[in-house]
N, C-alpha and C positions, 0 to 999 in steps of 0.2 A: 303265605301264612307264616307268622311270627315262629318261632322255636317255643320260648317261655311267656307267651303272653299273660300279665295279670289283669287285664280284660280284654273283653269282645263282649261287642255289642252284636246282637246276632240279629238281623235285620229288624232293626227295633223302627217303630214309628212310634208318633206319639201327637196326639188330635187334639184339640179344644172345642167341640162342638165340629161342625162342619167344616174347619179348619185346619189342614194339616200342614205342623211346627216343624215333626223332623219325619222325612220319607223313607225305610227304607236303609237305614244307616248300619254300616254291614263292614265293620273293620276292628282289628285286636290293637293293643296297647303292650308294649315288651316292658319286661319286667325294668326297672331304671331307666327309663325312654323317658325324652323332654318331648312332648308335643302338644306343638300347637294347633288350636284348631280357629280358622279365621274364614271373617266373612263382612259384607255389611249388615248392617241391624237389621233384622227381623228375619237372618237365614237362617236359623234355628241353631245357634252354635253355643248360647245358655242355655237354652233348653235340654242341648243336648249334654251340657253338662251338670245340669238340675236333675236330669234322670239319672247320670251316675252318683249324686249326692246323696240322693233321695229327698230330693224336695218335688218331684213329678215322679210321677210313674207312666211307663210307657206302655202305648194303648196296645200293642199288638209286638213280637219280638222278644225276646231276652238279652237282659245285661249280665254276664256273668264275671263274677271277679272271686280271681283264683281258682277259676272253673265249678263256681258256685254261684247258682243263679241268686240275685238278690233283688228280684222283682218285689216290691213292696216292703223289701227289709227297711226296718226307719233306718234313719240317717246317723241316730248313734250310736248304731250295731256296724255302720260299714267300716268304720277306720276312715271317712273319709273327709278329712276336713278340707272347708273352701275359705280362701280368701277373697277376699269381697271386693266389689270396685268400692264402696263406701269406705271398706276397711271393718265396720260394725263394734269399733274399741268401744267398751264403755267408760264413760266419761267424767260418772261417780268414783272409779276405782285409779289407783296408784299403777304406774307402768308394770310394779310387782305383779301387782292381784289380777292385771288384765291375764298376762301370761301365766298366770297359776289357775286362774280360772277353770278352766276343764283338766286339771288335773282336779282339783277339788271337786267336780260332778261326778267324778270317780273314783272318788274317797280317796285316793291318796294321800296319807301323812302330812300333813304340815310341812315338818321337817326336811321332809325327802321331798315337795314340789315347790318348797321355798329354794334349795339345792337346785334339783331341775331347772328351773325359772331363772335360776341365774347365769348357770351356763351358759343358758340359748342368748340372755341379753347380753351376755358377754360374746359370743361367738358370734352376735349381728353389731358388736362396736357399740351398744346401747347399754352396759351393764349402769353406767353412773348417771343414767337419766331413770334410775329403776323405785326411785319414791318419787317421780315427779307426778304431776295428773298429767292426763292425756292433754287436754290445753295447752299448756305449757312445750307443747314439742311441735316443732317444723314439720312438714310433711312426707318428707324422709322417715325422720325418727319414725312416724306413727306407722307406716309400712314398714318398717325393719320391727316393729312392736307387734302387729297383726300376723306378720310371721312364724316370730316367735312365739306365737299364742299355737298359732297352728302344729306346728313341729314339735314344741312341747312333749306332745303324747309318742313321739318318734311313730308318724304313720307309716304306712307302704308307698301310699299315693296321696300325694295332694293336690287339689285344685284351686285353679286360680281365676279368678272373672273380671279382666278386665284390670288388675291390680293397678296400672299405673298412669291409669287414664288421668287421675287429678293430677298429678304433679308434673311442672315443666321440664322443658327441653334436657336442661341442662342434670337435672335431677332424675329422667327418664335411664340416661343414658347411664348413670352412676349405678341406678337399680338393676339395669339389665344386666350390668356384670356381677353386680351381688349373688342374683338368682340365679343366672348360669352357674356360677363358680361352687356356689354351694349346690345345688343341686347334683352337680359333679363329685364335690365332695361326699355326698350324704349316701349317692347314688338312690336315690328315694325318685319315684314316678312321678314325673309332675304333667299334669294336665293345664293347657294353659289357654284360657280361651281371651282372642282380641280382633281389631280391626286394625291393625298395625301391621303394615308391611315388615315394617323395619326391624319390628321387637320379634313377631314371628319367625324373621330370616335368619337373625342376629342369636338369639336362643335356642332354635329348637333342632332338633335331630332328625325330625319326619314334621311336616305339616298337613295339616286338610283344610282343605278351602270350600266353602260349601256357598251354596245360592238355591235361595225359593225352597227351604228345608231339604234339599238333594247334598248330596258329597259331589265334588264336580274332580276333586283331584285328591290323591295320598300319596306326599315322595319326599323326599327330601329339600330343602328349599333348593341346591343347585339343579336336581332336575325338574323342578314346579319350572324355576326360573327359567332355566336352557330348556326344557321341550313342554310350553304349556297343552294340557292335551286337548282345550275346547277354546272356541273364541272369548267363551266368557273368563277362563282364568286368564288370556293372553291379556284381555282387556281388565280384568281387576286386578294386575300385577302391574298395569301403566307402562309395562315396560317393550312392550312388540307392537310391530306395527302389520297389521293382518291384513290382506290382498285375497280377491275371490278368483276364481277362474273357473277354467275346465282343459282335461288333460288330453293335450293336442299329441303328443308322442312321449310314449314311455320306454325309454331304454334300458339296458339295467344299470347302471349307471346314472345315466343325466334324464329327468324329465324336462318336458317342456309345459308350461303354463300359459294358455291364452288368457289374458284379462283384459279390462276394458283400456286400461295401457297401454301394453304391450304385449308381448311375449317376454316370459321369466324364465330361466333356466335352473334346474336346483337337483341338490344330489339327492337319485331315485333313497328311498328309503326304505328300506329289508323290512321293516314289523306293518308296512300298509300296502292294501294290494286296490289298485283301481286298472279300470278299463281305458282307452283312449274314449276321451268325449264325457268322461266322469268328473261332475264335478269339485276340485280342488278347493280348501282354505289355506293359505300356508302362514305362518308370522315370519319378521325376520327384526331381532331386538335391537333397540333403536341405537345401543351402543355399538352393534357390528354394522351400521351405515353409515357413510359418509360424506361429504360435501365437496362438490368441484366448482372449478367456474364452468359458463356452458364451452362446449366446444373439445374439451379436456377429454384427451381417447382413457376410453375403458374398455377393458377385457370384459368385465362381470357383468351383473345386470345394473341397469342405471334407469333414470325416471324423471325429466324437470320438472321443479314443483316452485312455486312461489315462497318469499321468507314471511309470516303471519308475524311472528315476535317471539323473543325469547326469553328463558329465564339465565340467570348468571349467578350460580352461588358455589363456592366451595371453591374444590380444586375441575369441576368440570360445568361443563355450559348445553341447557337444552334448546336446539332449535326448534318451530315449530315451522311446520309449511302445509300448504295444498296445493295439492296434483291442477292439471287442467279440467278432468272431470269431479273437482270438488273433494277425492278425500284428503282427508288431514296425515302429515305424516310427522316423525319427530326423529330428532336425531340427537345425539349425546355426545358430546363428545370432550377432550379436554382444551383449555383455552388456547394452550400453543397449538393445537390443529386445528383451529378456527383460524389461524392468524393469514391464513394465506387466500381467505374468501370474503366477503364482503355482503355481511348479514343484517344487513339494513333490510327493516320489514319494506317489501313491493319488490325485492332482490330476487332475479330466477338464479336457479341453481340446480346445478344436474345433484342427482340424491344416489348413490352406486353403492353395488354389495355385494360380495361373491355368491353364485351358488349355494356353495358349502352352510352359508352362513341362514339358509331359508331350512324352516321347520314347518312340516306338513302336520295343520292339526289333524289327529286321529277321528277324535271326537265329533267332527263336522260331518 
């Protein structure tokens, strides 16, 4: 449990007729905390930020913020403004007016939200685009606008859906440091919902990962990343390669894993308890495996697997292979440690990894 959380959602669901959005979702939110919440489409990860806006209300559960329930508070009693994956600028109105906008639904002064309004456009590097119309701006500019529309009102928390889904690569990556850095600055709550590995990892301070409207995981991204706790985050992070078994000897130290393989060896792990003969999942991430030619002695556990094809981009290279009984495995690695194998797709290759380097899903 958080110290100062300024929400929790208290095992809230939320239905559509015989359909259930979100199950069950039972986590706080710390006071200046960036988190992201991700998933694929239709995990309930809008929804579940549509209930804390108030544009849904949830069927069953309480959302409270600031330890005040605002089950059915409308949405412009809660402080809680969202940025839109649309953006939702109006189109009639001058870069000024968009951002003054809800200051003037709340009677504020002229004077004083004409002032306001230009701070913030000044403070997102947009003040001299501030009589332009929305037309007239790149799609940068119009996100650095829909911001500052938001902030405006200086909330507690703000939400985000999806924010940078229109805009490419190269503009993606320019916005996620905008948003971290101010965020930081502002230390204001941001809630921030996407299907982005990269933006979720890269920004946020705790993530949730959810599937089929369940929460599957809450951690930080280095340990979503290093210990996934179910097969399905291993598998929607892309980044582990998960082996089944059953547990042939448990020491306290080293267990051993029969699989349809082989036998794996991996270090016992203190927070899970099984019997011999219980069955094991484990992952082991495709960056901590590696590639020999065959024959080449290993200490660790090792595995031959055929070369399917690879990708080549950046400073690192993924390989793709399968085992003899058909699974897929993947390997990461950088180009000068490829240079001493021969990764030509139909190429065997021993695939090897220490112990140490295998993570026993909890969750299975």
């Amino acid at each position: 449990m958080l110290d100062t959380p300024i929400v929790h959602f208290d095992n809230v669901v939320k239905k559509f007729g015989s359909f259930t959005a979100v199950e069950k979702a039972d986590f706080q939110i710390a006071r200046g905390e960036f988190l992201a919440i991700m998933g694929s489409s239709g995990c309930g990860k809008t929804t579940t930020l549509r209930m804390l806006a108030g544009l849904e209300d949830p069927t069953e559960g309480n959302i409270l913020l600031d330890g005040k329930k605002i089950n059915g508070k409308p949405t412009w009693e809660r402080d809680t403004p969202m940025v839109w994956q649309s953006l939702a600028l109006f189109p009639f109105l001058t870069v000024q007016e968009n951002v003054e906008f809800s200051l003037k639904m709340r009677k504020v002064p002229k004077g004083e939200r004409r002032e306001r309004a230009r701070k913030w456009l000044d403070r997102l590097g947009i003040l001299e685009f501030a009589d332009r119309n929305i037309s007239q701006l790149s799609g940068g500019q119009r996100q650095r606008v829909a911001l500052a529309r938001s902030l405006v009102t200086e909330p507690k928390i703000l939400l985000l859906d999806e924010p940078l889904s229109a805009l490419d690569a190269h503009l993606k990556v320019r916005m996620q440091s905008v948003l971290s850095g101010l965020q930081k600055d502002l230390g204001i709550t941001f809630v921030y919902v996407t299907h982005s590995m990269s933006e979720a990892f890269s920004m946020a301070d705790r993530v949730v990962i959810m599937s089929r409207g369940k929460i599957e995981q809450i951690g930080t991204p280095e340990e979503i990343y290093r210990e996934p706790r179910n097969r399905f985050v291993a598998g929607f992070l892309g980044s582990s390669n998960v082996f089944d078994g059953r547990l042939k000897s448990s020491g306290n130290e080293v267990w051993q894993i029969e699989t349809e393989h082989s036998s794996f060896n991996l270090k016992a792990p203190s927070e899970v308890q099984k019997t011999d003969g219980s069955p094991v999942a484990f992952a082991v991430s495709s960056e901590n495996m590696s590639l020999a030619t065959i024959g080449t002695p290993w200490a660790g556990n090792s595995i031959e697997a055929t070369v399917v094809g690879g990708e080549f981009a950046g400073a690192s290279a993924t390989v793709f292979l399968e085992t003899d009984q058909g699974q897929e495995l993947k390997v990461q690695k950088g180009h000068d440690e490829l240079k001493t194998v021969d990764i030509r797709a139909g190429q065997k290759l021993l695939v090897h990894w220490l112990p140490e380097h295998c993570h026993v899903l909890p969750g299975e």
